[in-house]
N, C-alpha and C positions, 0 to 999 in steps of 0.2 A: 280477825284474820280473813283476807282475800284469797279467794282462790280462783287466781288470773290465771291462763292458761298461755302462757308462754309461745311466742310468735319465732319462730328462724327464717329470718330474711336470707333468700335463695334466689332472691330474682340480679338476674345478669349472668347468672351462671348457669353453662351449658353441659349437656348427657357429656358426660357418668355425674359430677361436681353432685349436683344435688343432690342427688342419693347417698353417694358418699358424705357425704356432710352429713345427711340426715341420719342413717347410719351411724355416726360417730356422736351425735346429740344423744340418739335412742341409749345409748349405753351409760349414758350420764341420770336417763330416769328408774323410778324406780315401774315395777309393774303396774298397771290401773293406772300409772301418770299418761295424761295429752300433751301434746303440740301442735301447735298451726306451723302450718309448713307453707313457704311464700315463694312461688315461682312463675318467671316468666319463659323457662322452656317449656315449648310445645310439646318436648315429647312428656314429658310428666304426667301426662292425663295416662300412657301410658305406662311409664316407669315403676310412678307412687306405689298406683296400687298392687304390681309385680312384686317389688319392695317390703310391701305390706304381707301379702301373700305368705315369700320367701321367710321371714321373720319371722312370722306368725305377729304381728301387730294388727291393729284393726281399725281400715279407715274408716271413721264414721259419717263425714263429711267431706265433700269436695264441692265450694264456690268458685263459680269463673267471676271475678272483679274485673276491673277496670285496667285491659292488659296485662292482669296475671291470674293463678289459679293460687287458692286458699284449699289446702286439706287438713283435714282434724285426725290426728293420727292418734289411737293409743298404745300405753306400750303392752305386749301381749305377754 
């Protein structure tokens, strides 16, 4: 058994979409589950972790890539 940690591709999509979106995934895991979250809006650096915050999730991780941002989200 793998335990891959699931990527949502978010990049092209502009404030709110991505939150939103992420938002609607989080409800599909169970608690202690992660996601990579994949974004190439700017504002995201600050959104996610607002997002996070609001939710009570917890980001563990945020990489800047190659014109986009990677966060490792769990769910709170």
């Amino acid at each position: 058994m793998t335990n891959t940690i699931p990527i949502l591709d978010l990049r092209g999509l502009k404030c709110p979409l991505p939150v939103l979106k992420a938002k609607k995934a989080m409800r599909s895991l169970e608690q202690g589950n992660r996601i990579w979250l994949e974004t190439t809006d700017p504002l995201a650096v600050i959104d996610v972790p607002a997002f996070c915050n609001e939710d009570k999730h917890t980001l563990l991780e945020t990489i800047e890539a190659d014109g986009f941002h990677r966060f490792l989200v769990e769910h709170g």
